[in-house]
N, CA, C, O and CB atoms as a CASP TS submission, in Angstrom:
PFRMAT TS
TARGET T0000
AUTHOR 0000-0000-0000
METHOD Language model
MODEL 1
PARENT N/A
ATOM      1  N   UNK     1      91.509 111.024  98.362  1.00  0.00           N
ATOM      2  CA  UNK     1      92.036 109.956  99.185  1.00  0.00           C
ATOM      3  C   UNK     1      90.981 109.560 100.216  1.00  0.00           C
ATOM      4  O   UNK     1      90.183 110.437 100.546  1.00  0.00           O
ATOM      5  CB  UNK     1      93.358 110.386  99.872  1.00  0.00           C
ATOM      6  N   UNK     2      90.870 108.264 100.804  1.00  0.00           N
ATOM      7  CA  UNK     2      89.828 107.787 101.377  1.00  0.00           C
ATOM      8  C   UNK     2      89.991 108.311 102.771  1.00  0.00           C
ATOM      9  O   UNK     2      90.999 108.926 103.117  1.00  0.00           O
ATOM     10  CB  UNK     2      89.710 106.331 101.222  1.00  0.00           C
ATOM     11  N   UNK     3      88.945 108.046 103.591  1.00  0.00           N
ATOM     12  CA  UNK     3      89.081 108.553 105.160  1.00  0.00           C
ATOM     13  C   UNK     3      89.914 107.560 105.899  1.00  0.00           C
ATOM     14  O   UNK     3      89.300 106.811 106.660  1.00  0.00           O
ATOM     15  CB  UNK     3      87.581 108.676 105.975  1.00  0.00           C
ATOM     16  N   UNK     4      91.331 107.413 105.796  1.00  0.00           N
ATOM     17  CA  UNK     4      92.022 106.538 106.731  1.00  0.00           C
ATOM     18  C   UNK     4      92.911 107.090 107.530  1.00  0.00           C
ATOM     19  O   UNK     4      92.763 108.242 107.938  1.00  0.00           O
ATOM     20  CB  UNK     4      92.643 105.580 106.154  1.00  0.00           C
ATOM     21  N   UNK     5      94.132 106.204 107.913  1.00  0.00           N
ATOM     22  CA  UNK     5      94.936 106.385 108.628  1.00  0.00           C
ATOM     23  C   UNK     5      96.033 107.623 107.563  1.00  0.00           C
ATOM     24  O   UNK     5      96.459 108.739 107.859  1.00  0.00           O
ATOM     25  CB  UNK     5      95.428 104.861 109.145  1.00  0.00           C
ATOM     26  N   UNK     6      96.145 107.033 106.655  1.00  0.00           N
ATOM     27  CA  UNK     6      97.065 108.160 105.730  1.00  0.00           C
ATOM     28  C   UNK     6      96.858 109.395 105.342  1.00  0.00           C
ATOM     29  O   UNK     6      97.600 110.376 105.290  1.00  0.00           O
ATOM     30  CB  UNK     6      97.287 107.812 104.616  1.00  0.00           C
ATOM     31  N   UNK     7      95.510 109.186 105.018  1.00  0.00           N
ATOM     32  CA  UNK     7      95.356 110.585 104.669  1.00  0.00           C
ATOM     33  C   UNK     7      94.787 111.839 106.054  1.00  0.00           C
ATOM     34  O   UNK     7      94.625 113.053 105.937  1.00  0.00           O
ATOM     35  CB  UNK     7      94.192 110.461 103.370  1.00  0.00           C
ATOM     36  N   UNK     8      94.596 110.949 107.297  1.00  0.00           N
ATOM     37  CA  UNK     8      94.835 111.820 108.057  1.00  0.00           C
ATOM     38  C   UNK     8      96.170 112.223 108.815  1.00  0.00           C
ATOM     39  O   UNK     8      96.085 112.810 109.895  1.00  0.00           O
ATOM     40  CB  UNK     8      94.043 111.611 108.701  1.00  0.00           C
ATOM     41  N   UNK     9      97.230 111.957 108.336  1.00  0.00           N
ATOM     42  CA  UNK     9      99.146 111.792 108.151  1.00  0.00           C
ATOM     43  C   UNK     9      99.503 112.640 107.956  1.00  0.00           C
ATOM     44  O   UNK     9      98.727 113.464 107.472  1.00  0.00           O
ATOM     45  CB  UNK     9      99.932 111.060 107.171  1.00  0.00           C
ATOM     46  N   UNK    10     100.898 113.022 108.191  1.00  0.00           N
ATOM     47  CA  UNK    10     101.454 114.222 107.434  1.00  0.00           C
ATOM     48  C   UNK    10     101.644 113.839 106.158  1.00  0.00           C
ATOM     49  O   UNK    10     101.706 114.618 105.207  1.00  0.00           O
ATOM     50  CB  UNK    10     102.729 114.780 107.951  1.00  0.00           C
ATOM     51  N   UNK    11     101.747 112.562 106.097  1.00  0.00           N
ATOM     52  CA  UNK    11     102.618 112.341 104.497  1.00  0.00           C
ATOM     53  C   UNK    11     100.816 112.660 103.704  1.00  0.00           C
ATOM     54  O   UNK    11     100.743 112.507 102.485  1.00  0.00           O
ATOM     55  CB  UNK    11     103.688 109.961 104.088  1.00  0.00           C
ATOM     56  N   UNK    12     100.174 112.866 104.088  1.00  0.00           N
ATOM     57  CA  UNK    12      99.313 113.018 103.078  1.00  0.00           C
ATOM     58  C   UNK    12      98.858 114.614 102.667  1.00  0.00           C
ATOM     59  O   UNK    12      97.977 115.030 101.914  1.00  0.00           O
ATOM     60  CB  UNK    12      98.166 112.180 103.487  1.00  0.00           C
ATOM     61  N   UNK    13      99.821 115.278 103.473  1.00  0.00           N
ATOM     62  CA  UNK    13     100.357 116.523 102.792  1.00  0.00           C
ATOM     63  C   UNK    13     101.910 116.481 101.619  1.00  0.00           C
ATOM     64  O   UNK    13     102.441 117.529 101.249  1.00  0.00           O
ATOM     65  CB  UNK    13     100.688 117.502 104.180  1.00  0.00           C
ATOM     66  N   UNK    14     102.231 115.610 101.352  1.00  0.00           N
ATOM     67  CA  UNK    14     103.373 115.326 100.586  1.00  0.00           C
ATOM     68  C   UNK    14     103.543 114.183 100.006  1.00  0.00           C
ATOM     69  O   UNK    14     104.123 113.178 100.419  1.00  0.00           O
ATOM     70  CB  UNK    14     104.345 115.474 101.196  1.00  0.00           C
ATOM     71  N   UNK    15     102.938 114.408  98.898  1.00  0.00           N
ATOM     72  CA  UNK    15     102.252 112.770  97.680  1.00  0.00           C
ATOM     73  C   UNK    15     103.501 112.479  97.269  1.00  0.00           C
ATOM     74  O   UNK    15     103.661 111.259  97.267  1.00  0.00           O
ATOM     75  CB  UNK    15     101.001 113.047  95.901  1.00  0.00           C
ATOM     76  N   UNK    16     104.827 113.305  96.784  1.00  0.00           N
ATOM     77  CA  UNK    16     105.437 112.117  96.706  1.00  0.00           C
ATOM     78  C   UNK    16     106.548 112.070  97.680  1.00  0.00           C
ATOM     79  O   UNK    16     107.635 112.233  97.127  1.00  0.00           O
ATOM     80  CB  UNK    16     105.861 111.865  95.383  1.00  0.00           C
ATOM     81  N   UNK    17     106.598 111.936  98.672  1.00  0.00           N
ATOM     82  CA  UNK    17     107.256 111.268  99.789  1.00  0.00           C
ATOM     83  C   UNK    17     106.156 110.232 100.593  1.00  0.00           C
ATOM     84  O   UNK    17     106.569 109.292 101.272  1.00  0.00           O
ATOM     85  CB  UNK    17     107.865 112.472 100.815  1.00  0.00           C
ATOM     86  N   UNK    18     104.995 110.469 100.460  1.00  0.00           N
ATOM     87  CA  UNK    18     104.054 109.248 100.352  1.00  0.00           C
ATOM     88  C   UNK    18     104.484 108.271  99.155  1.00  0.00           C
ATOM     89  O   UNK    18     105.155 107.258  99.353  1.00  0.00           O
ATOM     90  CB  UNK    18     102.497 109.767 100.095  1.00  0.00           C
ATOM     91  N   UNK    19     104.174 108.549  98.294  1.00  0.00           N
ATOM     92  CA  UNK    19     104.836 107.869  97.516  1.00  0.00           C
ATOM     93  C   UNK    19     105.840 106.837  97.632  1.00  0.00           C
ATOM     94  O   UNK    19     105.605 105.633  97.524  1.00  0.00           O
ATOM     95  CB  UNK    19     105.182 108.541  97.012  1.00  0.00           C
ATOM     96  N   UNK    20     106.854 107.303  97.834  1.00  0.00           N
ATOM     97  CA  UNK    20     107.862 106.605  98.016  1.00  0.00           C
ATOM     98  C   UNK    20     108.234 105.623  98.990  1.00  0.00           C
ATOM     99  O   UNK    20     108.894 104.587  98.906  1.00  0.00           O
ATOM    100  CB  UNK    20     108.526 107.272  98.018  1.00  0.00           C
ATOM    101  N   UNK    21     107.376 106.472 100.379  1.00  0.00           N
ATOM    102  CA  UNK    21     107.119 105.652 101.739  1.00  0.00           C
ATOM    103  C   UNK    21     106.158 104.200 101.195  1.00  0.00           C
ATOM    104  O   UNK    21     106.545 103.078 101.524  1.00  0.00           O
ATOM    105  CB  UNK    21     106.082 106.814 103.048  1.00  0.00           C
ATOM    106  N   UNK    22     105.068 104.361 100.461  1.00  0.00           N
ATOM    107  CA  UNK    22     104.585 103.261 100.250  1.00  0.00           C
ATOM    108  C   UNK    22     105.226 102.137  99.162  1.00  0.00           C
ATOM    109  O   UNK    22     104.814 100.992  98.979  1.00  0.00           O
ATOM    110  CB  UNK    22     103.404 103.629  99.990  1.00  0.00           C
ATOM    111  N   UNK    23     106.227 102.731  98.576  1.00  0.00           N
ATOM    112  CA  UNK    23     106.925 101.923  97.880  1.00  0.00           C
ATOM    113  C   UNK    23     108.064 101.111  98.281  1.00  0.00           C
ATOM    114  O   UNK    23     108.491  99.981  98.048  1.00  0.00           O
ATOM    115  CB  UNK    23     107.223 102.528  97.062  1.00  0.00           C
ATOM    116  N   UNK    24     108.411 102.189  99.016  1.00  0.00           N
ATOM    117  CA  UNK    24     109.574 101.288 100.039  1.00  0.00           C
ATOM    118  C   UNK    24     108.841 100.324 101.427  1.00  0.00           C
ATOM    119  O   UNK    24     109.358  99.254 101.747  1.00  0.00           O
ATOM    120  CB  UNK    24     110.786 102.674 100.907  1.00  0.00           C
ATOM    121  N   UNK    25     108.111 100.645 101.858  1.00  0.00           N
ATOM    122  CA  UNK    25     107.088  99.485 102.681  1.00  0.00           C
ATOM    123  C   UNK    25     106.403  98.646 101.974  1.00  0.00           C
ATOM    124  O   UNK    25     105.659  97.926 102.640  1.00  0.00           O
ATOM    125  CB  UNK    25     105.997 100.029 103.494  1.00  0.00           C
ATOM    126  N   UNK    26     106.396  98.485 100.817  1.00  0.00           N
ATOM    127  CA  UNK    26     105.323  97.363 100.468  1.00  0.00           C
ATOM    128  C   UNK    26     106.823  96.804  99.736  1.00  0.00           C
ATOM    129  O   UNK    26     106.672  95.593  99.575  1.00  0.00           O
ATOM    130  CB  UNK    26     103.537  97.790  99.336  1.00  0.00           C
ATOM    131  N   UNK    27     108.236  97.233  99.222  1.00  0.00           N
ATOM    132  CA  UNK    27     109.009  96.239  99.533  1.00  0.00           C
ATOM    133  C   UNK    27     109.720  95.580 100.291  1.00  0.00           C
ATOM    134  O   UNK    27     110.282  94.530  99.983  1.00  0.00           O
ATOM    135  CB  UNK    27     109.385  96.244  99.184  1.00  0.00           C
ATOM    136  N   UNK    28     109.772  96.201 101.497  1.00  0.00           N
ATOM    137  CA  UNK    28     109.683  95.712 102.758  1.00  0.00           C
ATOM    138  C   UNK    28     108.583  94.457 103.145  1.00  0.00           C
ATOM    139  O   UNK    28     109.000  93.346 103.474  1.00  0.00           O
ATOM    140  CB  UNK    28     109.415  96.902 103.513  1.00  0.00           C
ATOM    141  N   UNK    29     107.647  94.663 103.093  1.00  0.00           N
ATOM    142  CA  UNK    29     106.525  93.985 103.301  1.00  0.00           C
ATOM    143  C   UNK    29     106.661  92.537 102.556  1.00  0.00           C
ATOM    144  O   UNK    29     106.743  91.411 103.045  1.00  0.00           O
ATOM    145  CB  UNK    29     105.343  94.854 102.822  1.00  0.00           C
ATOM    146  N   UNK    30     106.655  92.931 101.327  1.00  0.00           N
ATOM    147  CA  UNK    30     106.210  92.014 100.638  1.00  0.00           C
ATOM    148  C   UNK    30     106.900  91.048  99.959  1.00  0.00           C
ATOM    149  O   UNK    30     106.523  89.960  99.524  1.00  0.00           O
ATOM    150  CB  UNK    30     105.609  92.468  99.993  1.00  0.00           C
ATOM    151  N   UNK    31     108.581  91.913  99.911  1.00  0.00           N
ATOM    152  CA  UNK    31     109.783  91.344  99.330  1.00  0.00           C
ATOM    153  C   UNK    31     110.918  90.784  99.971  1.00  0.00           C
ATOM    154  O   UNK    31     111.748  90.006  99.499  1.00  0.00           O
ATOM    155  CB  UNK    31     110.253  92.157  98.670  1.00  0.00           C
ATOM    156  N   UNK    32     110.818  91.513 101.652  1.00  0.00           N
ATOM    157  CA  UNK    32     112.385  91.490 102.108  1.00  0.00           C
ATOM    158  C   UNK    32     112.635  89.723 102.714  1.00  0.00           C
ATOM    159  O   UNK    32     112.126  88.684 102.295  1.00  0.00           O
ATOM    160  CB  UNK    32     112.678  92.919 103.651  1.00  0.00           C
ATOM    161  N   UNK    33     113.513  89.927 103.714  1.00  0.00           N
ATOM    162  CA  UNK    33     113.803  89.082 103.899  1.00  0.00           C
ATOM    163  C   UNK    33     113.540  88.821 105.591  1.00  0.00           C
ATOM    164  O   UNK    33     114.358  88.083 106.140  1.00  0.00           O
ATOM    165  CB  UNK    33     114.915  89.059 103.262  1.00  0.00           C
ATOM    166  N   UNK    34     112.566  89.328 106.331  1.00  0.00           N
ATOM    167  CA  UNK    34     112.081  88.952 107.607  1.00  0.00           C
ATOM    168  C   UNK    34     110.930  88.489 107.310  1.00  0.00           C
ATOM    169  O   UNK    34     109.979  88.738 106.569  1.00  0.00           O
ATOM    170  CB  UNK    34     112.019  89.929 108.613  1.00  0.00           C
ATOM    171  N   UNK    35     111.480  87.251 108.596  1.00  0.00           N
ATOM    172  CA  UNK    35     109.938  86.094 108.703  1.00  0.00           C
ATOM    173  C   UNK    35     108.860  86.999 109.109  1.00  0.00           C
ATOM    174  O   UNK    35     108.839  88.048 109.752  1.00  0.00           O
ATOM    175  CB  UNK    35     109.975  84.649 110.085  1.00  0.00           C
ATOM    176  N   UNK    36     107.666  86.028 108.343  1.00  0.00           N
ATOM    177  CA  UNK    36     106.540  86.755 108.987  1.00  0.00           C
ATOM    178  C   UNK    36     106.085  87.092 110.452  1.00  0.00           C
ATOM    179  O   UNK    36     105.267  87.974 110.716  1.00  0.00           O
ATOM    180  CB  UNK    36     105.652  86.195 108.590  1.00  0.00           C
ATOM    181  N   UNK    37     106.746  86.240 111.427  1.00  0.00           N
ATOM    182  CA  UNK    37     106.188  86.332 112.704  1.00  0.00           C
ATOM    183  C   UNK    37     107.027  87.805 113.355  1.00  0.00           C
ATOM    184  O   UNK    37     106.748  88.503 114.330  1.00  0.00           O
ATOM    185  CB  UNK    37     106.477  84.752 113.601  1.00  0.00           C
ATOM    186  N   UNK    38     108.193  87.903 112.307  1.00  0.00           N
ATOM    187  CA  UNK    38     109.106  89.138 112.977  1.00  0.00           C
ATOM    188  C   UNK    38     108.059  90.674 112.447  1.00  0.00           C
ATOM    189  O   UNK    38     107.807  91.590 113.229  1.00  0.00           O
ATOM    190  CB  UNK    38     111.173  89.136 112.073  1.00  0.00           C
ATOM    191  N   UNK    39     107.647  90.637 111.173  1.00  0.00           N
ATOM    192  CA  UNK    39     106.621  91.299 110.544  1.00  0.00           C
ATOM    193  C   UNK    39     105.433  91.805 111.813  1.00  0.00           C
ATOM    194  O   UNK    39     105.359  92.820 112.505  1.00  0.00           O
ATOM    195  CB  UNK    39     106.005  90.208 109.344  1.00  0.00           C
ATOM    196  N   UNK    40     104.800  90.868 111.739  1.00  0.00           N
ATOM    197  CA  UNK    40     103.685  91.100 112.994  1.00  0.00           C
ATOM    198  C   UNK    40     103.962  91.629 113.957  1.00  0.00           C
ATOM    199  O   UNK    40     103.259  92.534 114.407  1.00  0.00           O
ATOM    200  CB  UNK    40     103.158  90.119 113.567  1.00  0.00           C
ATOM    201  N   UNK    41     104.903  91.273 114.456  1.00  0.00           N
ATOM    202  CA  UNK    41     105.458  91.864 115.876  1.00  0.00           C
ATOM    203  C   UNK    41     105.015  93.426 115.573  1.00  0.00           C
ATOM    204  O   UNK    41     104.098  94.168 115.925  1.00  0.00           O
ATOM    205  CB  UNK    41     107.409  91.623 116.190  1.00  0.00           C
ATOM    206  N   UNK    42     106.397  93.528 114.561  1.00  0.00           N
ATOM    207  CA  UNK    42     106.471  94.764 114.229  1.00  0.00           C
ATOM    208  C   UNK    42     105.167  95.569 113.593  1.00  0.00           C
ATOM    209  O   UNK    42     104.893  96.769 113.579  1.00  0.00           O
ATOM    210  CB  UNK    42     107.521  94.752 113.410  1.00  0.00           C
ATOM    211  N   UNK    43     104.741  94.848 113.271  1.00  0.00           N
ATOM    212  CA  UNK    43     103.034  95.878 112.733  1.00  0.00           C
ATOM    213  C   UNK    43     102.361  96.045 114.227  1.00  0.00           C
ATOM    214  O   UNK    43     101.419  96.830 114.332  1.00  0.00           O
ATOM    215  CB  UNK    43     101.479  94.675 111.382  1.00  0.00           C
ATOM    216  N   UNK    44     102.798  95.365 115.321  1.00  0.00           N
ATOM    217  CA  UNK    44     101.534  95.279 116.172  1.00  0.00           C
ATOM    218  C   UNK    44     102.513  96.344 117.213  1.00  0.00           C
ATOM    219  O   UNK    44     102.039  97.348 117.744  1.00  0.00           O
ATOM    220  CB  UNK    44     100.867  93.402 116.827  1.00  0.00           C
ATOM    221  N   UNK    45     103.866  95.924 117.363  1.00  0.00           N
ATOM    222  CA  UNK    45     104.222  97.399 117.828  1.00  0.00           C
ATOM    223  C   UNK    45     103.957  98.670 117.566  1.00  0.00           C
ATOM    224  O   UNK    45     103.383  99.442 118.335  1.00  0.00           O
ATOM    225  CB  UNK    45     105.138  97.568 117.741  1.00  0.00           C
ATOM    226  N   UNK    46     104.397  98.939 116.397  1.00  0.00           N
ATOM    227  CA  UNK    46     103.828 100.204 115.859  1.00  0.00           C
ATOM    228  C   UNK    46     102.255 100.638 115.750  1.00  0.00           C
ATOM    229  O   UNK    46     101.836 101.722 115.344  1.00  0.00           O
ATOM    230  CB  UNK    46     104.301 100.231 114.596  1.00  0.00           C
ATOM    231  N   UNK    47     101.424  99.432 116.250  1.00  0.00           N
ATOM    232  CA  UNK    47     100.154 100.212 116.248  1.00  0.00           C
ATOM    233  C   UNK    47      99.644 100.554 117.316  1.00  0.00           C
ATOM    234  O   UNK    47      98.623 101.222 117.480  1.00  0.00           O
ATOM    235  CB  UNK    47      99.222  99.679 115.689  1.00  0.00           C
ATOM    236  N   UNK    48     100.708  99.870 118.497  1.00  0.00           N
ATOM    237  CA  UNK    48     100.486 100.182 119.887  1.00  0.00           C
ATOM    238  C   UNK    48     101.218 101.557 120.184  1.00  0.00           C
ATOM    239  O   UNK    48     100.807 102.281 121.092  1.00  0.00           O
ATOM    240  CB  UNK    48     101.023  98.985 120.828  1.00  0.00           C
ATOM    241  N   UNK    49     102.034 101.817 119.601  1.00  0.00           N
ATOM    242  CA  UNK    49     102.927 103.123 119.814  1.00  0.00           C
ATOM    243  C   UNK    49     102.293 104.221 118.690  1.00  0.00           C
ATOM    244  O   UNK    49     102.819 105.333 118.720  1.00  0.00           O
ATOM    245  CB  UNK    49     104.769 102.765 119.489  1.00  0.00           C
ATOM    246  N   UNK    50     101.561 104.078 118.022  1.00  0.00           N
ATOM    247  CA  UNK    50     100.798 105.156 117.299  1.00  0.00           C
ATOM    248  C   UNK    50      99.294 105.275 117.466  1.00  0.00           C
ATOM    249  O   UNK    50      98.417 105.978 116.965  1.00  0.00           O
ATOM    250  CB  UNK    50     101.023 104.996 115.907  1.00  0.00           C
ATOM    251  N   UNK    51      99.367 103.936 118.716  1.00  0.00           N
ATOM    252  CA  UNK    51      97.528 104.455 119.062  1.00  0.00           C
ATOM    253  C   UNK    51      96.443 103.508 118.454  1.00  0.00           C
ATOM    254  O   UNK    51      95.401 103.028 118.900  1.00  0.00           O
ATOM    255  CB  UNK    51      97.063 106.132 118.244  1.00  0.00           C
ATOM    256  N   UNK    52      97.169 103.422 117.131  1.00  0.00           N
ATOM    257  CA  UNK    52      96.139 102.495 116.138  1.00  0.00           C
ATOM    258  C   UNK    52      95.267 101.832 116.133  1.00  0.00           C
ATOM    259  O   UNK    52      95.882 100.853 116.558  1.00  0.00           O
ATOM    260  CB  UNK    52      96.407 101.826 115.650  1.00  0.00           C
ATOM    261  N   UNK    53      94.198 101.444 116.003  1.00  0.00           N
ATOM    262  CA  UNK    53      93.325 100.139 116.399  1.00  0.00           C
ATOM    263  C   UNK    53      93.244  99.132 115.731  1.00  0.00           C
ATOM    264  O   UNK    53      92.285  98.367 115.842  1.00  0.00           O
ATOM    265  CB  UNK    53      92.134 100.301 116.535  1.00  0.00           C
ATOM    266  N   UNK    54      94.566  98.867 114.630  1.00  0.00           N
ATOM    267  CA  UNK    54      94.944  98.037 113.607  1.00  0.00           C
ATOM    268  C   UNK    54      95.751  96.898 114.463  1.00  0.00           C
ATOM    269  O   UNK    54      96.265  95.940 113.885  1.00  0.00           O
ATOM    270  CB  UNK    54      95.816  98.851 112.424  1.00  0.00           C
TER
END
């Protein structure tokens, strides 16, 4: 796994609950039914509350 945010994660001690986490977020992401501007918010919260520099 590459040097990122995941695999320095817990879930990247547990491939398939990774797994699944990325399956259920990328239908979230990519499928659901919130506007994009509600999306962003929410990506930019969570990267302020996990530190992120994303």
């Amino acid at each position: 796994m590459a040097d990122d945010a995941i695999s320095q994660s817990p879930l990247a001690l547990q491939p398939e609950a990774l797994m699944r986490f990325l399956h259920l977020y990328g239908l979230l992401w990519s499928h659901g039914e919130v506007d994009h501007p509600a999306k962003e918010m929410a990506r930019l919260r969570n990267a302020r509350i996990t530190d992120c520099g994303y």
